[in-house]
Every structure is written in C-alpha cells, then in structure tokens.
N, C-alpha and C positions, 0 to 999 in steps of 0.2 A: 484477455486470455479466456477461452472457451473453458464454459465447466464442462469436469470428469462427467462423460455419461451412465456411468455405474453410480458415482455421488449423487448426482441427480434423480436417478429411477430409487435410490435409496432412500433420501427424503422424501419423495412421493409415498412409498412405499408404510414408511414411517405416520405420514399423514393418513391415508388406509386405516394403519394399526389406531389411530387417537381416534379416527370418526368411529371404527368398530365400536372401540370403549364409552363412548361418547352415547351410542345408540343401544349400550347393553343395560348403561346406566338409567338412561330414558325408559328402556323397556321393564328394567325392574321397578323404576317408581310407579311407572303405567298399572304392574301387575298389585304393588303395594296397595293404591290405591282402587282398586278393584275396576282399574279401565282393558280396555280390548289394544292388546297388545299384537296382534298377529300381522299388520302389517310392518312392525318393528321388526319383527323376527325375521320376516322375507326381507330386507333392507339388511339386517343385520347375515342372515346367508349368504347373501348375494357380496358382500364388503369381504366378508371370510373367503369365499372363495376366491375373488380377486387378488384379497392379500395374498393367498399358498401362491398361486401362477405368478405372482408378483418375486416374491421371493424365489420359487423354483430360478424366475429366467435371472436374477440377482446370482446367484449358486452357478448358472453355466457362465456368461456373463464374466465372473471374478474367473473360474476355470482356463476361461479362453484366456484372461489378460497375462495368467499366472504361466503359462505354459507359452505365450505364445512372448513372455520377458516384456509385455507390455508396463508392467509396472515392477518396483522393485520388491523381495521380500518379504520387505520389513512393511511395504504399503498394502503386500500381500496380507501377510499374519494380522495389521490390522483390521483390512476390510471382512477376514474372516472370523475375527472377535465381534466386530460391528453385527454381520450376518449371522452371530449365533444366539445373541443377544434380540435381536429379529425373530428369528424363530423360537426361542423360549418365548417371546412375548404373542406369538401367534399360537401356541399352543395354549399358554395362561385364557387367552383372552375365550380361544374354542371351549377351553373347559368352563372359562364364565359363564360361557351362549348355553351351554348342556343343561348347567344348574342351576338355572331360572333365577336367580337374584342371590346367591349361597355366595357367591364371591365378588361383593359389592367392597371389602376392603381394595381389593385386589385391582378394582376398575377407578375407584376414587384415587390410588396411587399413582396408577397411569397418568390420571388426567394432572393431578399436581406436578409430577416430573414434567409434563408435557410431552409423552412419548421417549422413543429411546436415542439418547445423546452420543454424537461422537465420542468418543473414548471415556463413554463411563462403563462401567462393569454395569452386569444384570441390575436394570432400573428397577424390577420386580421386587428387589430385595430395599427398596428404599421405603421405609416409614411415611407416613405422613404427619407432616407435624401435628402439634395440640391445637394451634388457631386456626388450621382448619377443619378438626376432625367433626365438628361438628355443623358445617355448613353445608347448604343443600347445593346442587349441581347450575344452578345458576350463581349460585355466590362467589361458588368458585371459578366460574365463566368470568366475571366480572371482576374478582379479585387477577386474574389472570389478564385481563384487557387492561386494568391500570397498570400493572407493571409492566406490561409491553409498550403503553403511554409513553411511562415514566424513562424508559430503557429508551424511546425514540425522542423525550426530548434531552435525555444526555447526548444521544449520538446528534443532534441537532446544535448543544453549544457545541462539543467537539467537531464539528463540521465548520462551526463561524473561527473558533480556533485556529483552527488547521486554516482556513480562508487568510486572516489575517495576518498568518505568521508566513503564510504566500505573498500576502499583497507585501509586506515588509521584507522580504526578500529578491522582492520585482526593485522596491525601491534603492534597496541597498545595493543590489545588482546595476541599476542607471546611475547611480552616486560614483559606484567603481571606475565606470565607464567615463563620466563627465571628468573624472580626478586622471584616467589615464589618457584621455584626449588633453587635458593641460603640460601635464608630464612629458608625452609627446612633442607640444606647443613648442617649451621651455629647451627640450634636448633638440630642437631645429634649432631655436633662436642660441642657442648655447656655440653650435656645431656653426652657423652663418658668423658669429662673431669672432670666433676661432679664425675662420679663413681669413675673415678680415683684415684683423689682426697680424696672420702670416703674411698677407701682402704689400701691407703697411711696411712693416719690418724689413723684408726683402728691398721695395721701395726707398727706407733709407739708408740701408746699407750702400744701394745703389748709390743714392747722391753723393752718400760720405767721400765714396769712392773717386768719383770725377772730382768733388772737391778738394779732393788731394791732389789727382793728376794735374788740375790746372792750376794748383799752386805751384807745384814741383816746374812745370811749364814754364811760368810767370819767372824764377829767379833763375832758371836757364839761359831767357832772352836776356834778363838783366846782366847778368855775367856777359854773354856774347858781346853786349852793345860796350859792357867797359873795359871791354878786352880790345876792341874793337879803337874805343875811343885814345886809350893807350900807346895803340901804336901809331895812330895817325898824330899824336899829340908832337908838336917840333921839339927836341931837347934843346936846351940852352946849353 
C-alpha cells in the first residue's frame, strides 16, 4: 500500500521543524561561546522559510482532501489537530531564531520529544525530564541514537519472532496437507472395498440361487424316472 501523500510531506515537514531546533541550538551555543554564528543564522532562515511554504501547501493540501471527501472527517479533524500543532511549533521555533538563545528551554524540549508526534497534543507543552536537563546537545544526540539502537533491536527479535512463528505455520500447514492426502488415501481404499464387497455378495446370492434351481431340477427328474419306472413295472 502506497503512503498518504499529505502523511508523507507531514513528516518531512516535521523533520524541517527538528533540523531548525537542531541549528538554533547550535547557534546559541556558537553565540555562548563567543564564536561567529552568522552562517547559522542564514541556514537557520533559509529552514524557517521552507517550513512556513511547507506547511502553507500542508493547509491547501488537507483543504482539497476535506472538500473534495477524499478522506473521512474524523481523519480530517485529526490531520487538522496534527497541522495546528505544526504550526504552534513554527511559530515557537521563529520566536526562538528572534531571541538569540532566550528560548534554549523551548529548543532542548523539541529535540527530546523528537519533533511533533502523531496524535499527541502541543509537544511544546512537554517538560523535559531531570536526566536530561542537564546535558549538552550532543549528549542528547547520542542518548537519542541509543534508544533508536535499542528500539531497532527489538523490532529486530520481533522480526525473527514473527519469522519463526511463519516458518511454523508453513510447517503445520504441509502436516495438514500430508494428513488429508492419507484421509483421502483411506476414503478411496474404504469406498473400493465397499464395491467389492457388493459384488461378492451379489455374486453369491447369484450362486445360491442356481443352487437351488438345480436341486429342485434334480428331484423332478427323479420323480419322472419312478413314475416312469412304475408304470412300465409288469404287475403280478
């Protein structure tokens, strides 16, 4: 199945919104530390503008789909909670670029959410825990590359799982097979002995039959011949 091309341009979108945060962060450590941050800022412009155009064609995009009944309501009301949540976070993020490192809370929360999730409410509103409030922007790079490790080698046993509870269902599915191929076997050889059987039977009814008639035969001629004998016999 082809993905939604609205879901698609959304997550991209979304990705946009993390590299911004990503390079606002960058920019303010640059400025903490008393480095030359101006080429940050033209990279960070340039990301913000493609976010707004990004989400404008998001905004026509759901419009068409809503109107034209390509999607239902309900997938409506959500992609538009998605999209509002989008834009709170392109606005957060413009006012972080304004105020030169003033809203380094606000960019650190970003980056631990990891951008804005299908069906959560304003990620903007989400805390950042205590273990990491105090690390630097690569720590949390790297705290975030293990857990996506660690998430890819669960989905990695559950893949050999799911593998083997296939192969075991290949096998129990030829087991089936082998057992109704016998069953099969058994109701031929069941069904040839039956006829047999009938023909046998038929067979000696048959004989019985003539065995009678040519008994009945047999003491007919005997009769004749002493009926016979009888009369030709001379009386005295």
């Amino acid at each position: 199945m082809a993905p939604d091309p609205w879901l698609s341009m959304y997550d991209f979108t979304c990705q946009i919104a993390q590299e911004v945060a990503e390079k606002i962060q960058e920019r303010n450590r640059c400025q903490r530390n008393g480095e030359s941050s101006s080429k940050l800022n033209v990279a960070i412009r340039s990301l913000l503008q493609n976010l707004k155009e990004k989400i404008n064609h998001l905004k026509d995009l759901l419009l068409q789909a809503i109107s034209t009944h390509q999607i239902t309501q309900l997938e409506g009301d959500r992609r538009q909670s998605l999209l509002d949540d989008l834009l709170t976070r392109q606005r957060q993020l413009q006012a972080s670029y304004k105020n030169d490192g003033t809203e380094t809370d606000v960019i650190r929360s970003s980056l631990m959410t990891g951008g804005v999730k299908r069906g959560v409410t304003n990620p903007w509103l989400l805390e950042e825990s205590e273990e990491t409030r105090d690390l630097s922007f690569d720590d949390i790079r790297q705290q975030q590359q293990r857990i996506i490790q660690e998430q890819d080698a669960g989905l990695d046993t559950l893949s050999s799982v799911l593998s083997r509870q296939k192969q075991m269902g290949h096998q129990i599915g030829n087991e089936l097979d082998e057992q109704n191929e016998i069953i099969d076997d058994l109701t031929n050889l069941v069904e040839n002995t039956d006829d047999k059987l009938r023909n046998q039977t038929r067979h000696v009814k048959m004989v019985d039959k003539k065995s009678t008639s040519c008994g009945m035969l047999v003491v007919i001629v005997l009769l004749l011949i002493a009926i016979a004998v009888v009369a030709v016999w001379p009386t005295k």
